[in-house]
N, C-alpha and C positions, 0 to 999 in steps of 0.2 A: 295217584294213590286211589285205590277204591273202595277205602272210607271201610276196608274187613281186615282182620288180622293175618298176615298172610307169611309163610316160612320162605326166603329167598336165597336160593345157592348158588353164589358167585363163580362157583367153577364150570356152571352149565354157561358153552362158549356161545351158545344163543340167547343167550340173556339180553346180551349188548342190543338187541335189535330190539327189544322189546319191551324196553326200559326208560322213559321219556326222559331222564335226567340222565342223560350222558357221561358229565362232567362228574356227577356224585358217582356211578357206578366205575368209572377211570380210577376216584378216587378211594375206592373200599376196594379195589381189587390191588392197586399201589404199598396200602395199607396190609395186602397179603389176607386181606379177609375173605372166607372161604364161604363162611353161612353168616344168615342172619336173619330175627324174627323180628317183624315191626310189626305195633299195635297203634289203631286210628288215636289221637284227644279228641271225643267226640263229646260236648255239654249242647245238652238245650238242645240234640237232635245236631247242630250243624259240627263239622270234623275242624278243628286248627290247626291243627297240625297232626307229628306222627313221632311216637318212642321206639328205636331201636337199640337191640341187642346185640351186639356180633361174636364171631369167633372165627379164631382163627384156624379152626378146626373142619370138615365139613358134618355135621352131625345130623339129627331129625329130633325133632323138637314135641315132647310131649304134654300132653293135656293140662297136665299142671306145672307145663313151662310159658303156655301159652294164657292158663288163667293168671298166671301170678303179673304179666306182663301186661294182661288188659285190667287188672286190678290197679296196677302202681298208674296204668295210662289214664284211668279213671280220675284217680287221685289227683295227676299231677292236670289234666283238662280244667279240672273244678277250680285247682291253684291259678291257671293261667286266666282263667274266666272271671277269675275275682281279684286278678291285676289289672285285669281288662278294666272291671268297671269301679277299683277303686282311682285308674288314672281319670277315665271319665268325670267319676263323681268331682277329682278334684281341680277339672278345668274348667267345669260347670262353676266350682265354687269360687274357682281364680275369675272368671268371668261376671257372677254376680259382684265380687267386691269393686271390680273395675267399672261398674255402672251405678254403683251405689256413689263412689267416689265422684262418678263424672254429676250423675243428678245434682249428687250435696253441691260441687263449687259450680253448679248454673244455678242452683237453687237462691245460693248465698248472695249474690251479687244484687237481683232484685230486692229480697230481704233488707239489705242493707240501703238501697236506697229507699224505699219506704220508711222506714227509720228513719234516716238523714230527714224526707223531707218532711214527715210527721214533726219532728222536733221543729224545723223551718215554722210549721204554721202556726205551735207554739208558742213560738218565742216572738212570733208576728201580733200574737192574741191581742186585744185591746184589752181595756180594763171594764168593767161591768160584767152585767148576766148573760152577756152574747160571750163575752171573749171566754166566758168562765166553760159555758157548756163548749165553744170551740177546744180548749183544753182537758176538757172529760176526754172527748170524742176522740182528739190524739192520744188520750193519753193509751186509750183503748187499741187503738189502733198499735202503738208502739209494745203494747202487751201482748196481742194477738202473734206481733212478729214477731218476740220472743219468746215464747210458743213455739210459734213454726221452725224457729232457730233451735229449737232444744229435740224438736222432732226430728229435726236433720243430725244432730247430735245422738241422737237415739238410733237412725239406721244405722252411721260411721258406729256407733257400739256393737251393734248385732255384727256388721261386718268384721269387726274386730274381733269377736267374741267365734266367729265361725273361723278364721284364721289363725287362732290361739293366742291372739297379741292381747288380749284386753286387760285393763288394770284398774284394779277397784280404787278407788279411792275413799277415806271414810271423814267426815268431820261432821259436827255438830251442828243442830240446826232449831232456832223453836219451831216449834209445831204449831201455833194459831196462823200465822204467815203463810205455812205450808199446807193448811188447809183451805184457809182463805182463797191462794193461789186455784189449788185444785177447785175450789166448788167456780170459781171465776170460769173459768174454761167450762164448767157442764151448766151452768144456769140458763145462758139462752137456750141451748136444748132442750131443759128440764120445762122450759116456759113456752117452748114450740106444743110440746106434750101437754101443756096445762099444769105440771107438776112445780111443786113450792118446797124447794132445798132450804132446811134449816141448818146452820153450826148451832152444836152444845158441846161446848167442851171445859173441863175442870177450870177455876182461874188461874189453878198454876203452871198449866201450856199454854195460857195466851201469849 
């Protein structure tokens, strides 16, 4: 094809030789088609293909038989261009959830023994001011990872959330806990910076 709109008349008996696709012009001559006008799917400059017209008639094809044909071929290029890239976008997206998925359950498994063995040193702690701050320290430690366990929970939603499956769920909660929480997590930060996070809140959220 050479990518321009071109009128083609099947009964001209030297066509055959000059016709790279053999099998198609066998097959529209079979079909008793006599003429026909093909126009390029040309987007973004490159051609994908080509729309044809035929008839069974032999006829000659005028200027507003040929715009109206690179008009629809316009149209339907743009269509095929943007199944193109909405398949794309969505193998891209089937592929980020499959590596999201994979991270989470290698993620988890360390998580979870840290966990396991923070509680171990715990529950190993002695009694006095050593074993007390040994218990701070896990206790830290077993927060941090459930933290990280909730973050892993937060990707598995986005992925959720991009493949239409996600479900909200709603229940009650106080709010001084859930602040508390949160300032837990930015304080060493805040103290890397020099900065001094205070809670004030009503007595009746605490």
């Amino acid at each position: 094809f050479t990518g321009r709109t071109a009128a083609i008349d099947y009964g001209d008996d030297g066509l055959a030789a000059r016709v790279p696709d053999h099998e198609a012009y066998a097959l529209m001559r079979s079909l008793g088609t006599r003429s026909a006008l093909c126009a390029p799917l040309s987007v973004h400059g490159a051609t994908v293909g080509a729309l044809s017209v035929m008839s069974g008639e032999p006829r000659r094809y005028a200027a507003a038989d040929v715009s109206l044909l690179e008009d629809v071929a316009h149209r339907a290029a743009l269509a095929v261009d943007s199944a193109r890239l909405y398949r794309r976008e969505k193998q891209a997206a089937e592929m980020r959830r499959d590596l999201v998925a994979v991270v989470a359950h290698d993620l988890k498994n360390p998580l979870n023994a840290i966990t396991m063995a923070a509680a171990l040193v715990a529950k190993s702690a002695t009694a006095g001011s050593e074993g007390e701050r040994m218990r701070r320290q896990t206790s830290i430690i077993t927060r941090s990872a459930d933290r990280m366990n909730r973050l892993i929970h937060d990707l598995l939603d986005v992925s959720a959330i991009d493949a239409g499956r996600f479900e909200l769920g709603r229940q009650p909660h106080t709010v001084g806990p859930l602040v508390a929480y949160a300032l837990e997590g930015v304080t060493p930060l805040a103290a890397g910076k020099q900065l001094t996070l205070l809670r004030a809140l009503p007595p009746e959220v605490e």
